[in-house]
Wavefront OBJ file of the C-alpha trace (Angstrom):
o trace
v 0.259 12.195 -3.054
v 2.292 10.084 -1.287
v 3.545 6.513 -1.689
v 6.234 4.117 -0.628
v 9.069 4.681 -3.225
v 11.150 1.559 -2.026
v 7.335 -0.288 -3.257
v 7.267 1.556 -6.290
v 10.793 0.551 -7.016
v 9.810 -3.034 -5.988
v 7.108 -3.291 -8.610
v 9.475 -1.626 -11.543
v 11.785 -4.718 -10.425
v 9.322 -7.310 -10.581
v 7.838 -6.094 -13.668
v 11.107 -5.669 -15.670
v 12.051 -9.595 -14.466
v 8.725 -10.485 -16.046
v 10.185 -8.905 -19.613
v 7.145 -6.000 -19.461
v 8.040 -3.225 -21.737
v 4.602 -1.682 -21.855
v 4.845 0.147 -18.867
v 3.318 3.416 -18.325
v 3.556 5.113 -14.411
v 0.734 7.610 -13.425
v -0.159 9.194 -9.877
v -3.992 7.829 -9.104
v -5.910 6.007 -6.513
v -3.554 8.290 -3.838
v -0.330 6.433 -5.173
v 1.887 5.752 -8.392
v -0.198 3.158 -10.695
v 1.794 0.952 -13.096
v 0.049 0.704 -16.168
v 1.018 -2.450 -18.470
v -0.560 -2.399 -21.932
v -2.732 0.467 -21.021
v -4.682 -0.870 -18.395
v -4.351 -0.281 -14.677
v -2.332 -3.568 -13.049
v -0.703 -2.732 -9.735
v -0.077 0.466 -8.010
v 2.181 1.317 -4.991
v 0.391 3.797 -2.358
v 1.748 5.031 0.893
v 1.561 1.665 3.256
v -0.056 -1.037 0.729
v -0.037 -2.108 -2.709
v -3.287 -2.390 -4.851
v -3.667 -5.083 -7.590
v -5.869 -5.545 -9.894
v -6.690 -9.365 -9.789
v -9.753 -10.513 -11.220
v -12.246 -12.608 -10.016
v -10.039 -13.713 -8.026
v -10.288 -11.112 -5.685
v -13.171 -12.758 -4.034
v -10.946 -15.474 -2.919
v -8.280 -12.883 -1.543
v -10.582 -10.967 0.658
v -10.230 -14.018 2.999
v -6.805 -13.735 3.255
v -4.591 -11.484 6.526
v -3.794 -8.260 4.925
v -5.968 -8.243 2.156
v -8.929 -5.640 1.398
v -11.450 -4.883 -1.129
v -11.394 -1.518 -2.754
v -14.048 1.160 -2.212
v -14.958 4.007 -4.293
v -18.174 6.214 -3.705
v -19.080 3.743 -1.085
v -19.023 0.482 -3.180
v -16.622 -2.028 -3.529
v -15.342 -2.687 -6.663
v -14.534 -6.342 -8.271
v -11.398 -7.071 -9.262
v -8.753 -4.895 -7.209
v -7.457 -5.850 -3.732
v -5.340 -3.750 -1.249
v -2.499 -5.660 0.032
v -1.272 -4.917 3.173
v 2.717 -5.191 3.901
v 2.259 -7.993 6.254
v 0.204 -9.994 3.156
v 3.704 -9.302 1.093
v 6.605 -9.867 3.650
v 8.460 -12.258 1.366
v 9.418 -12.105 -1.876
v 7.447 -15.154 -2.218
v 4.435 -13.541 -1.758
v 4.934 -9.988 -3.473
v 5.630 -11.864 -6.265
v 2.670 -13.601 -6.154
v 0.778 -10.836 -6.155
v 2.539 -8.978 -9.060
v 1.927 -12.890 -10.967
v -1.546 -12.597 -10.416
v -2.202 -8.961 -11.621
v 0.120 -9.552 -14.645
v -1.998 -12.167 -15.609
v -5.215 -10.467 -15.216
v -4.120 -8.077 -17.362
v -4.403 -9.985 -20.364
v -7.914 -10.211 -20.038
v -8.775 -6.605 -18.375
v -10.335 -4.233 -20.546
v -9.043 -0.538 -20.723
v -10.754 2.137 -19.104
v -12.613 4.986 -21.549
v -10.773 7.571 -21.778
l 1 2 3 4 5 6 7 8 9 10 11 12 13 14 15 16 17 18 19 20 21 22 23 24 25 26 27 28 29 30 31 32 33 34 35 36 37 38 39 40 41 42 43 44 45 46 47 48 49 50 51 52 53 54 55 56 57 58 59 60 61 62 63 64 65 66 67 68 69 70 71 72 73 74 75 76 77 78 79 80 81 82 83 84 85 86 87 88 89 90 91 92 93 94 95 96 97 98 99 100 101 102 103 104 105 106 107 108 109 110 111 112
């Protein structure tokens, strides 16, 4: 399972300048996920980052660099991959780590 460690290290960055103690890494979706209050929020993978955004993810399929998720061949609401070129500047990775932080106040946990 491979990802981009300099992303994962990234995201550990971002989320420790947003005060998150919560945090919680696990290997899934063919990356490391970062887990904030026990529910999936952003995860690094091998050339892209995926966030979990909302409804807002709708909007963000528009965007360069920006694609929905699939699993068993339908897409589901609320995550977005981000491409690299979608996050060149710190600007925008950090607008993407914004949003998904705060989605996460209103996702719901998965079952376990």
């Amino acid at each position: 399972m491979a990802y981009d460690e300099q992303l994962a290290d990234k995201i550990r960055e971002a989320l420790a300048a947003h005060n998150i103690t919560d945090v919680e890494e696990k290997k899934m979706f063919r990356g490391l996920c970062f887990m904030v209050n026990g529910k999936m929020c952003v995860c690094a993978s091998q050339n892209e980052m995926l966030c979990r955004i909302g409804p807002e993810y709708v909007d963000a399929l528009e965007l360069n660099g920006v694609r929905g998720m699939i699993r068993n061949g339908k897409t589901l609401k609320d995550f977005v991959f981000v491409s690299n070129e979608a996050m060149k500047t710190k600007k925008e990775f950090d607008s993407w780590i914004s949003k998904a932080l705060s989605f996460n106040k209103f996702a719901k946990a998965s079952k376990k």
